[in-house]
C-alpha positions in Angstrom: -28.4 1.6 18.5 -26.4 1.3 15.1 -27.4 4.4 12.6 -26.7 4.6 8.6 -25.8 2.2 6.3 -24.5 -0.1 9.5 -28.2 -0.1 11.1 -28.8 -3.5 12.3 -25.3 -4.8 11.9 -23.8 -6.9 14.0 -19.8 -6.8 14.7 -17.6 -4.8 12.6 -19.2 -2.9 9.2 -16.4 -2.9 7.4 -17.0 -0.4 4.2 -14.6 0.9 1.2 -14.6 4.1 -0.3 -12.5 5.2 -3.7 -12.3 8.6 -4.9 -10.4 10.3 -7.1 -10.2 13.8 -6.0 -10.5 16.2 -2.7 -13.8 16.7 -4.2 -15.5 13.1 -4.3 -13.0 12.3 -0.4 -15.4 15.5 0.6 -18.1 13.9 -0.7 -17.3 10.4 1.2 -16.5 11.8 4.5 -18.0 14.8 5.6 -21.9 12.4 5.7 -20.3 9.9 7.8 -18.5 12.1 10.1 -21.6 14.1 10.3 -24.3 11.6 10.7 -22.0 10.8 13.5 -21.4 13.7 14.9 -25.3 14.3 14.9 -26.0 11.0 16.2 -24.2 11.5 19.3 -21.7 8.8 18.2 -17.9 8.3 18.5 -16.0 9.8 15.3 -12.3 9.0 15.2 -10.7 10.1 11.8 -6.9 9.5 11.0 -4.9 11.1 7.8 -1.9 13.1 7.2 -2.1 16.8 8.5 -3.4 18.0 5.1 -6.2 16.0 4.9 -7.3 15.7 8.4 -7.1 19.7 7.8 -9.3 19.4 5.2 -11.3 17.3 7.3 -11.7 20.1 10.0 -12.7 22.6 7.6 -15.4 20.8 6.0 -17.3 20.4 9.2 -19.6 21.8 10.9 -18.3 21.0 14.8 -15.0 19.4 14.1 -14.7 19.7 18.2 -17.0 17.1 18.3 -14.4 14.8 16.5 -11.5 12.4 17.5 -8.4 13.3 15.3 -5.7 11.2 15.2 -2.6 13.0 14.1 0.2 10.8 15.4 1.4 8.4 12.5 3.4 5.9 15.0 -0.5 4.6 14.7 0.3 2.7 11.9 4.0 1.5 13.2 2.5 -1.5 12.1 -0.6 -3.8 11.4 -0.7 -5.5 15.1 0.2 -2.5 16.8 -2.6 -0.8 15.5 -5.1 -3.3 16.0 -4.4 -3.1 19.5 -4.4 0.3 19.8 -7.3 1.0 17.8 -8.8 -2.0 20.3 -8.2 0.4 23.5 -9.8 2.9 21.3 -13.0 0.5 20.8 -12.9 -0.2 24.8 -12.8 3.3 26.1 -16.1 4.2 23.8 -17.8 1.0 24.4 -17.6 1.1 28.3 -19.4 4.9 28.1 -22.3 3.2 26.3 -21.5 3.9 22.6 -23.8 2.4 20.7 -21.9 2.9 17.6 -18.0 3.8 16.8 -17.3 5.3 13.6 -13.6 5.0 12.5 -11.8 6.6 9.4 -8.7 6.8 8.1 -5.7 5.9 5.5 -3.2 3.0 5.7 0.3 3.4 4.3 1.4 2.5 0.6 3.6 3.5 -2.0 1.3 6.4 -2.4 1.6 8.3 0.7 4.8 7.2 1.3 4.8 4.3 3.2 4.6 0.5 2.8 1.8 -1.5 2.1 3.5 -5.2 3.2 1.5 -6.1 6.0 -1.8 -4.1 5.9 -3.3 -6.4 3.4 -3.6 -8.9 6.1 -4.4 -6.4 8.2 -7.9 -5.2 6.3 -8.6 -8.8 5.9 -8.1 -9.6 9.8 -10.1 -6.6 10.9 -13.6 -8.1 9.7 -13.8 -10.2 12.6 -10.9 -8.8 15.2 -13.0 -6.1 16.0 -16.5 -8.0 16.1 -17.3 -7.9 19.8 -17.7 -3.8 19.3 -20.4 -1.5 17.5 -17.7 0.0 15.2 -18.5 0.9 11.4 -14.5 1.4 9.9 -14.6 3.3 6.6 -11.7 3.0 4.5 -11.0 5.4 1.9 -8.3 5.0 -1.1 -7.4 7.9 -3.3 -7.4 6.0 -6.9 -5.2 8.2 -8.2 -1.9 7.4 -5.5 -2.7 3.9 -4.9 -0.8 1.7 -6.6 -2.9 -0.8 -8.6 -2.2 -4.1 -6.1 -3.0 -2.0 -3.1 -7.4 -1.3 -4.9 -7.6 -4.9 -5.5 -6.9 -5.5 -2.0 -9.0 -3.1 -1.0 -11.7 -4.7 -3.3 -11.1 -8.0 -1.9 -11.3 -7.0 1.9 -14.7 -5.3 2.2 -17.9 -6.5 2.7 -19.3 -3.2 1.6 -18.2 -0.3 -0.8 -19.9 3.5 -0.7 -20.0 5.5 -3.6 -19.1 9.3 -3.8 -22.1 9.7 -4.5 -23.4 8.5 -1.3 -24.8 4.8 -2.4 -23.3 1.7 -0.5 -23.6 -2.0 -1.7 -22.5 -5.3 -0.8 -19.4 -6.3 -2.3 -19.0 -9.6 -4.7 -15.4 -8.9 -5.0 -15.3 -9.6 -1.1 -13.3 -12.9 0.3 -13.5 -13.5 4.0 -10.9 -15.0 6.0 -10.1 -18.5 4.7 -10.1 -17.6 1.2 -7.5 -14.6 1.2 -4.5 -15.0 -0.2 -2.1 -12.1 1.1 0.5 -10.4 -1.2 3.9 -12.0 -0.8 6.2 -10.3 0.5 9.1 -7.9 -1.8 12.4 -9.6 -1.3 14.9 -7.6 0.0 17.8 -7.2 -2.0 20.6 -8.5 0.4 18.4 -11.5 0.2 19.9 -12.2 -3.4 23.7 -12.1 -2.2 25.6 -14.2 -0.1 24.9 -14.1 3.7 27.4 -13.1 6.2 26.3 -15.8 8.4 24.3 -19.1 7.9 23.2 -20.9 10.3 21.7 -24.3 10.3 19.9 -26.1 13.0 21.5 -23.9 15.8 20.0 -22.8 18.6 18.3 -19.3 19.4 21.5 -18.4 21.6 23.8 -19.1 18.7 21.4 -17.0 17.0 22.0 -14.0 18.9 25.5 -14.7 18.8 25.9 -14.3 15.7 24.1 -11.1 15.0 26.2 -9.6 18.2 29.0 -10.6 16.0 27.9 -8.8 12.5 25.8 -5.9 14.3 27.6 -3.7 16.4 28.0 -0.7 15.4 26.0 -0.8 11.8 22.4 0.3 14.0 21.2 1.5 16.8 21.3 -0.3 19.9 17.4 0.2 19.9 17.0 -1.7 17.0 20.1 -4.4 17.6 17.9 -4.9 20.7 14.7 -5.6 19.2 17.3 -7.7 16.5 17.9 -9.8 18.9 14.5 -10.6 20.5 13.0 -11.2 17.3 15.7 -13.7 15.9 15.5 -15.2 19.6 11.7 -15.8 19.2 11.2 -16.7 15.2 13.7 -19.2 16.1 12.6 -21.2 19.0 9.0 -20.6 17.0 11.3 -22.8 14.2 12.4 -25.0 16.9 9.5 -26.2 18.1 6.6 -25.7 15.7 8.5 -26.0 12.5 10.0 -28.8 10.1 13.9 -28.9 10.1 15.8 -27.9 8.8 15.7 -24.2 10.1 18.2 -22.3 8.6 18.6 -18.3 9.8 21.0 -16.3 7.6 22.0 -12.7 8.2 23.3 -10.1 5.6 24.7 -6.3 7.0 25.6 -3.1 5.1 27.0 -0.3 7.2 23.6 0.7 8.4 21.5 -2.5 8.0 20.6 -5.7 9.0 18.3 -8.5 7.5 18.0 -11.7 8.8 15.1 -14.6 7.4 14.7 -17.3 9.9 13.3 -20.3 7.2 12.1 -23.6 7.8 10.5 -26.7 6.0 7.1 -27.0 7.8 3.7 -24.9 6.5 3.7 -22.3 9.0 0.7 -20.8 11.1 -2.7 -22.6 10.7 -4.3 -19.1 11.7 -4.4 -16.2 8.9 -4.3 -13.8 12.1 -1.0 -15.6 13.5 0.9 -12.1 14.0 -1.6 -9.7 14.4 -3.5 -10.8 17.8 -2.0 -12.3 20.8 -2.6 -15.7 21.5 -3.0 -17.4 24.8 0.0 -17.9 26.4 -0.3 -21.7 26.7 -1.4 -22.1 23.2 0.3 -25.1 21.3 0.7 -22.6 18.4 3.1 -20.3 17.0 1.0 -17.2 17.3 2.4 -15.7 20.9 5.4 -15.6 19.1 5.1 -14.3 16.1 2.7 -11.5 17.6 5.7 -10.9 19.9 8.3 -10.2 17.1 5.3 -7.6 15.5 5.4 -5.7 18.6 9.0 -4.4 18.1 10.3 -1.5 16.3 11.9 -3.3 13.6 10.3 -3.7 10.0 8.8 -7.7 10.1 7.6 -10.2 7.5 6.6 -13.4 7.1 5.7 -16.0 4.4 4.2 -19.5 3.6 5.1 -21.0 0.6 6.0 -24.3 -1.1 9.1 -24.3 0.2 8.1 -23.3 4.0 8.1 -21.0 6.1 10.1 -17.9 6.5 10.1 -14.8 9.0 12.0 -11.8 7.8 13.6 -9.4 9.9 15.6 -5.5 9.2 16.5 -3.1 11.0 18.3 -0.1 10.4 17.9 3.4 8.9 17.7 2.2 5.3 15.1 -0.4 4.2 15.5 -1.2 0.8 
């Protein structure tokens, strides 16, 4: 049985929370975690160390909690959909009848990168709806840049004041009315590519970046390189519009590479961030494939086509 603002919700309860200082994320957290905690339910909270400190302190049994320290959670936006999915499993199977979840994507603010988790809150309103979870997502207004709110605005259902009052959101768009934030072009993208590649096949592919990439990263991520150019374009091959061009651009310690072709991309706003079946007729195995590995991935639909972008390397600029 579903307790707080989430009684008799079904699915996911997917809420937004702003504040401003340690003061109102006090005020946001410490009720749900508590109610939780009191409940007998699930509570699985994941900042940096300084807030999930802060966290501790302000209750009353923080034993009683889940904290999730370990910021390889948020590698990237499929990765931790499925691992917040084993998460949602475990609890479920021991007869949780609710999961509360909390914690803080990275952006500019905190010092990570926000290109990705936009999608990401948009695909958890219905990734997640076979489980009893209510996910609380809380943005400090004052580190967020301005681009990362309105996401947040436009990717809840419902929003909870410091002050402890939760609404439904107007501001919300589900699924097939989200438009995600394209994608910063990288600037080795605006020079001349090392190699360009038209209409080629996957193997040439990899050829190529064997050629241009020894020795500028580690074999790790030439590895994962080369799986992901492998994959994005047979994806190209086969599900795209020629013609598919793949260029690749190197400094002395890293590598880009946009695989680009002429057809509209992925039906599914998911594509990417769950698997597919592997006999789908669709792109998404693929392209949830390329997400798994440790190498930074994007990808874009635009008038022009389709593009998947891949780097790698110890400087992502």
């Amino acid at each position: 049985m579903r307790t707080g603002a989430a009684r008799g919700q079904q699915g996911h309860f997917h809420e937004a929370g702003f504040y401003r200082s340690d003061a109102e994320f006090r005020d946001l957290i410490v009720p749900f975690a508590e109610e939780g905690i009191a409940a007998g339910e699930p509570v699985i909270i994941g900042y940096d160390d300084r807030k999930n400190a802060l966290v501790s302190s302000w209750l009353t049994d923080p034993s009683a909690v889940t904290f999730l320290a370990d910021t390889s959670l948020y590698a990237t936006p499929s990765r931790a959909i499925a691992t917040y999915r084993r998460l949602l499993e475990f609890h479920a199977a021991r007869g949780a009848g609710q999961i509360r979840i909390t914690g803080e994507l990275p952006h500019p603010g905190n010092g990570g990168s926000f290109e990705g988790w936009d999608r990401y809150e948009a695909a958890v309103n219905t990734v997640w709806d076979d489980f009893p979870v209510w996910g609380l997502c809380l943005y400090d207004t004052v580190t967020a840049p301005a681009a990362v709110l309105a996401v947040a605005a436009r990717t809840h259902p419902s929003i909870v004041s410091p002050s402890g009052i939760h609404r439904a959101n107007d501001r919300f768009q589900d699924g097939r009315e989200f438009e995600a934030l394209p994608f910063a072009p990288d600037p080795l993208e605006q020079t001349r590519p090392m190699i360009e590649q038209v209409d080629r096949s996957a193997a040439e592919a990899r050829q190529a970046l064997a050629q241009i990439g020894r020795g500028r990263v580690a074999d790790a991520a030439l590895e994962d390189l080369a799986i992901g150019v492998t994959v994005a374009v047979s994806n190209a091959l086969v599900h795209g519009r020629g013609p598919v061009t793949v260029r690749f651009w190197a400094t002395p310690d890293r590598i880009v590479i946009t695989v680009h072709d002429q057809g509209p991309g992925p039906a599914d706003p998911l594509a990417g961030l769950v698997p597919t079946p592997a006999n789908s007729a669709q792109p998404g195995l693929g392209l949830w494939l390329i997400h798994q590995l440790d190498i930074d991935v994007a990808h874009k639909q635009a008038d022009d086509g389709f593009t998947v972008r891949l780097r790698g390397g110890t400087t992502i600029g």
